[in-house]
Every structure is written in structure tokens, then in C-alpha cells.
C-alpha positions in Angstrom: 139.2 39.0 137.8 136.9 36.4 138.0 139.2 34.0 139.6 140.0 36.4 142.1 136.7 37.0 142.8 135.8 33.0 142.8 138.8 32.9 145.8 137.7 35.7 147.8 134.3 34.5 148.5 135.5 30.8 149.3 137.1 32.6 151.8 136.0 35.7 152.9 133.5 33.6 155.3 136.3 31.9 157.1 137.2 34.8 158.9 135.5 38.1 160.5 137.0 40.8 157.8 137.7 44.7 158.7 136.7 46.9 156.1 140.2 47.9 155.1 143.6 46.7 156.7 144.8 47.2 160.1 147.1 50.2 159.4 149.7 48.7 161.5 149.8 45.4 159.9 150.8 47.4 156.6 153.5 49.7 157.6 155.1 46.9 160.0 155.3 45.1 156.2 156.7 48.2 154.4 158.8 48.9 157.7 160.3 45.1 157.4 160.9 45.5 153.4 162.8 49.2 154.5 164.8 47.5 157.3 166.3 44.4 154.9 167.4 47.1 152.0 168.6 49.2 155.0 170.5 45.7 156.5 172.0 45.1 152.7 172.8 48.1 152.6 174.9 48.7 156.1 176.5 45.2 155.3 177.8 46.4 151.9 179.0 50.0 153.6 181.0 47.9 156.0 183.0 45.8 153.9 183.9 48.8 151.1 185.2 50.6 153.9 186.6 48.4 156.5 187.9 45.8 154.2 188.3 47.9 150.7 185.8 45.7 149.0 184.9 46.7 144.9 181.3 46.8 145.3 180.3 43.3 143.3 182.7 41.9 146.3 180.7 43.7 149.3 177.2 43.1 147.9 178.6 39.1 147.1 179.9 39.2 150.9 177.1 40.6 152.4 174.5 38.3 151.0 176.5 35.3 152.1 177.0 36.6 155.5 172.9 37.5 156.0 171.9 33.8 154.3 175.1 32.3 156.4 175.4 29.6 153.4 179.1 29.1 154.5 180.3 30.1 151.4 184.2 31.0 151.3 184.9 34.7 151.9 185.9 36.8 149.2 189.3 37.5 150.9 191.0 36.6 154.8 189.5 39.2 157.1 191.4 41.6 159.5 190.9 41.9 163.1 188.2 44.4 162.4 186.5 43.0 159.9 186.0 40.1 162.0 184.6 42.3 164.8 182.0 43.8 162.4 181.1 40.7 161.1 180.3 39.3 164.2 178.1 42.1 165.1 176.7 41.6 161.8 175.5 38.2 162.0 174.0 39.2 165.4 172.2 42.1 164.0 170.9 40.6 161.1 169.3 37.8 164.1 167.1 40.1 165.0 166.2 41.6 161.6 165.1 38.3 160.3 163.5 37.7 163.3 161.3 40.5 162.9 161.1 40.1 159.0 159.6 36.5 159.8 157.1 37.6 162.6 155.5 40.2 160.2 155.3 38.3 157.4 153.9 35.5 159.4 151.3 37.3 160.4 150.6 38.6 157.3 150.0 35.6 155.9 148.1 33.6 159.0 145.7 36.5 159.5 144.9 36.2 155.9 146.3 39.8 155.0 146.8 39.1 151.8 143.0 37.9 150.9 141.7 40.9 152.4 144.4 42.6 150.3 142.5 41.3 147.5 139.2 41.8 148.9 139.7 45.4 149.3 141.0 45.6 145.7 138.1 43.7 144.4 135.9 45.9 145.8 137.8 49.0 145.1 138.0 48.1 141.1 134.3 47.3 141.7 133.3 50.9 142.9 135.7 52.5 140.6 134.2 50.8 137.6 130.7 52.0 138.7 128.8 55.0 136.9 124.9 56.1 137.1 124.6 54.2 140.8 123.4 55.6 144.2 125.7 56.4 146.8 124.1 55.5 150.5 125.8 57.0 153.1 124.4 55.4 156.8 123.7 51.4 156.7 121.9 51.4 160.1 117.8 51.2 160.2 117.3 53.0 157.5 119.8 52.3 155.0 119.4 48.8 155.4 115.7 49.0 154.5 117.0 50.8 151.2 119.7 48.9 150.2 117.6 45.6 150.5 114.9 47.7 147.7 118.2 48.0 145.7 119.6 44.2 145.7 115.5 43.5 144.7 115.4 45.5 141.7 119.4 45.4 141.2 120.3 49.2 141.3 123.9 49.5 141.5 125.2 51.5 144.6 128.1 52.0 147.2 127.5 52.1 151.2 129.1 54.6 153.0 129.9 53.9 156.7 132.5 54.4 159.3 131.0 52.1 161.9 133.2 48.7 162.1 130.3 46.4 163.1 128.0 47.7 160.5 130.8 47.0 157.8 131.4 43.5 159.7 127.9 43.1 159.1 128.2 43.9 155.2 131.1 41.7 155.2 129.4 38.8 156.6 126.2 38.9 154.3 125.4 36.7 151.8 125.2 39.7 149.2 127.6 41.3 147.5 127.8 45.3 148.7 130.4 47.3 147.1 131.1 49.2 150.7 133.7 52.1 152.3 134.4 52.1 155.9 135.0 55.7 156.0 133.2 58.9 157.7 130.7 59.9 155.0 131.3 63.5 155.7 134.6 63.3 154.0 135.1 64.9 150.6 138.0 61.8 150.3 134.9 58.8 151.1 132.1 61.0 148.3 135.2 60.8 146.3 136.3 57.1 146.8 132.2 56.3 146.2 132.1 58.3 143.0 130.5 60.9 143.5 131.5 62.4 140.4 130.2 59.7 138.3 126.7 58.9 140.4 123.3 59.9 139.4 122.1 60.0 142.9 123.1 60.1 147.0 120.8 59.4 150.0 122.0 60.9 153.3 120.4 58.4 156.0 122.6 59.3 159.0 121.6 59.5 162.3 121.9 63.5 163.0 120.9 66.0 160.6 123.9 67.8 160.9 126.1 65.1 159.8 123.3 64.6 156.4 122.9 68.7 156.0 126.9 68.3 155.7 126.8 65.2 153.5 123.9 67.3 151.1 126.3 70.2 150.7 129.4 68.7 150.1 127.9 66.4 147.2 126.6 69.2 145.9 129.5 70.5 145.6 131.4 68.0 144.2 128.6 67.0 141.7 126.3 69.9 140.8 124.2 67.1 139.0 123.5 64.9 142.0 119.9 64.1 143.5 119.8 63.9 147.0 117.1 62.3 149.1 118.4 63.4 152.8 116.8 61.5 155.9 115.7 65.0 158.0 114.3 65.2 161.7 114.1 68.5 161.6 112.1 70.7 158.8 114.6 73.5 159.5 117.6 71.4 158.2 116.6 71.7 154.6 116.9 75.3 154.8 120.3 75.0 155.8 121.0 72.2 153.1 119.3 74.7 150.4 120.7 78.1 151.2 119.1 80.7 148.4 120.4 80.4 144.6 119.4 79.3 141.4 120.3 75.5 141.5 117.0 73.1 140.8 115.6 71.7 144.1 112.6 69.5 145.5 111.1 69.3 148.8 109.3 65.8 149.8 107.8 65.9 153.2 106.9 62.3 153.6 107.9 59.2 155.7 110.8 57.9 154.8 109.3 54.5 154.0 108.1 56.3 150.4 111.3 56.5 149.6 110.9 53.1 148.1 108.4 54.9 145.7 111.7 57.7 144.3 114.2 54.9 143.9 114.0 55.1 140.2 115.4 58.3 140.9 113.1 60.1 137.9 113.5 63.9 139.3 114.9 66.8 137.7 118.9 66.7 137.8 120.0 68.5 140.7 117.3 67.7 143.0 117.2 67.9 146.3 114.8 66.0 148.5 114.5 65.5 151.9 112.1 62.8 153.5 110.8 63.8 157.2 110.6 60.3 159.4 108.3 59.2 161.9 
């Protein structure tokens, strides 16, 4: 691990990194794998049944045809099996054309470090326990997240918006991050929410954070909560009536500096009212 982690920061600053891999880039790879067993598999098909090939003799034909090493065929082809060859070879153009184009790619766009990256990170966050999960990094969870690298309090970023993860990506510290919408059980999940002691909400909209303060609470009955709020009327919806343990702190957000240790009651729920 440490190597890999040595290699991905000599890199990672070469090149402007996306949070996770272009979608595209990934199934064209999986698609190209699919369409060479698929090729082997036509090739192997052809000769068993046009030219009664045992098996071993198809697959044995079939790889010398696609690598077109010049090897001696297994037996004197018929008329037809000439004609499928032929076709063959010209299909099997194309499909290494395209095998060799995605691949290429791959490689040149440096895929596979960000492969890494993103499994470095993952292993990272999945190894975490007792951290904060932040869900916003724009003014406000910035200021935060810079208390946190100070007085080195382990925590996860949360964020769907590309140039704030570019902007992660690009910083000389090391943030464990997920490029996701917050919102999402799957991204509370991927953070750990199971496992955290404690989530701040700092999104824009107090919708989005009255969302983000239910379903954590959900998903970890445990959980404190500081939630960035606009609106006094948002905590009511955020703490509906029940028994669970909840706090109110109607303060300036700045003071959140002063609850970063986090020492409430377990369960807490806190919501800090911004100028």
C-alpha cells in the first residue's frame, strides 16, 4: 500500500483527475474484453461446424488465424471454409482495431492511476471509523475541513460538484473524498456512515441538509449532526416529535470551530443559523 500510494501522488499532479472514472471509458474496456471472448468464441463455432474440427483443433485454429502467425493449418480447407476464413481475418481487423483504441486510451489518459487512486481512496474511507462525514465543500465546508487537517480529525467530503472535487484533487492535502450527491443513502453509505461519530450538513439549500439530517439519522441512530440552516423552521422539519436525544445551537456558523471535538450527547442534533 505504501508504494501505491508513493506512485499515485508522483502522479496524480500531472494530470487534472475526475473523482471516479469516466463511465464510458470503463464499459468500452469491459465491452472490448466481451467482444475478444465473443471473437474466440465465433472463430472456434466456425471451424467445429464448417470444418468438423475436435475442439483442441478449432480453438488451436482460431488463435492462429486472429494472431495471423502463419502457422500451418490443422488440415486443407474446403471452399467454405476458406470463405469463412476470409471474412474472419477481416472481422477480426476491426476487432483489434477497436481492442487497441480502448486500451490505448486507457493507458494514455492514465486510467489505470486513477484506477488506483480511486482504490486508494476507497480502502482509505473504508478503513476509517470515529471520523466526521462533511457533506458540501463550498464556503463553508472548506472553512471546516481546513479546522480538521489543523488538529488532524479524520473525515470524508461529500460532493457531487466536479470542480469542487477537481479542486480536492489538486490540493496539496490529502482528502479522503466522494463525488456523489450527498442526499444518497448509497454516498452516507460509501462515507461510513455506519461507522462515524459525527456528520455536518453544509449544503447550500436547507432542503437538501433537512434531507441529509434525516437520512443519517436513519441509517445511524448514533450520529451527531451539526446542519448548516437558513431557515429556523428547517430544524423542525429535521426533528419531527419523538424520543431520540437532540440539541439546538442557534449560533453563526463560524462557532462551529468551537463543537468540532464533537463532545455532545450521542444522537445530537445541532443546527447552526449563518449570517
Amino acid at each position: 500500500m505504501p508504494l501505491v500510494h508513493t506512485i499515485i501522488e508522483k502522479t496524480r499532479k500531472l494530470t487534472t483527475w475526475k473523482s471516479q472514472l469516466i463511465p464510458g471509458t470503463i464499459l468500452d474496456v469491459n465491452l472490448a474484453v466481451a467482444i475478444f471472448f465473443i471473437d474466440l468464441l465465433v472463430g472456434i463455432a466456425g471451424f467445429m461446424w464448417l470444418e468438423q474440427f475436435e475442439l483442441i483443433d478449432a480453438f488451436y485454429q482460431t488463435v492462429i488465424t486472429i494472431s495471423t502467425v502463419g502457422f500451418t493449418e490443422v488440415k486443407r480447407l474446403d471452399d467454405q471454409g476458406k470463405i469463412f476464413v476470409s471474412f474472419y481475418i477481416l472481422f477480426n481487423i476491426g476487432v483489434f482495431a477497436y481492442i487497441l483504441s480502448v486500451f490505448s486510451y486507457y493507458i494514455i489518459q492514465g486510467e489505470i492511476f486513477k484506477t488506483m487512486h480511486l482504490n486508494y481512496v476507497k480502502s482509505s474511507i473504508e478503513s476509517l471509523s470515529n471520523h466526521v462525514i462533511v457533506c458540501g465543500f463550498g464556503k463553508y465546508g472548506r472553512e471546516i475541513t481546513k479546522h480538521f487537517l489543523q488538529h488532524k480529525i479524520p473525515f470524508v467530503v461529500i460532493d457531487i460538484n466536479p470542480e469542487r472535487i477537481e479542486s480536492i484533487q489538486g490540493s496539496e492535502s490529502d482528502i479522503l473524498y466522494i463525488q456523489d450527491d450527498a442526499t444518497h443513502d448509497e454516498a452516507l453509505i460509501a462515507a461510513g456512515v455506519g461507522r462515524a461519530r459525527s456528520l455536518i450538513a453544509a449544503l447550500p439549500e436547507d432542503s437538501d441538509n433537512v434531507f441529509i439530517v434525516l437520512t443519517a439519522r436513519q441509517l445511524n441512530p448514533q450520529l451527531d449532526i451539526i446542519s448548516r440552516a437558513k431557515d429556523p423552521k428547517s430544524q423542525k422539519k429535521a426533528c419531527p416529535g419523538g424520543g431520540q436525544s437532540r440539541g439546538h445551537a442557534r449560533t453563526n456558523w463560524r462557532l462551529l470551530h468551537g463543537h468540532t471535538s464533537l463532545q455532545t450527547r450521542r444522537g445530537g442534533v445541532f443546527f447552526l443559523h449563518h449570517q
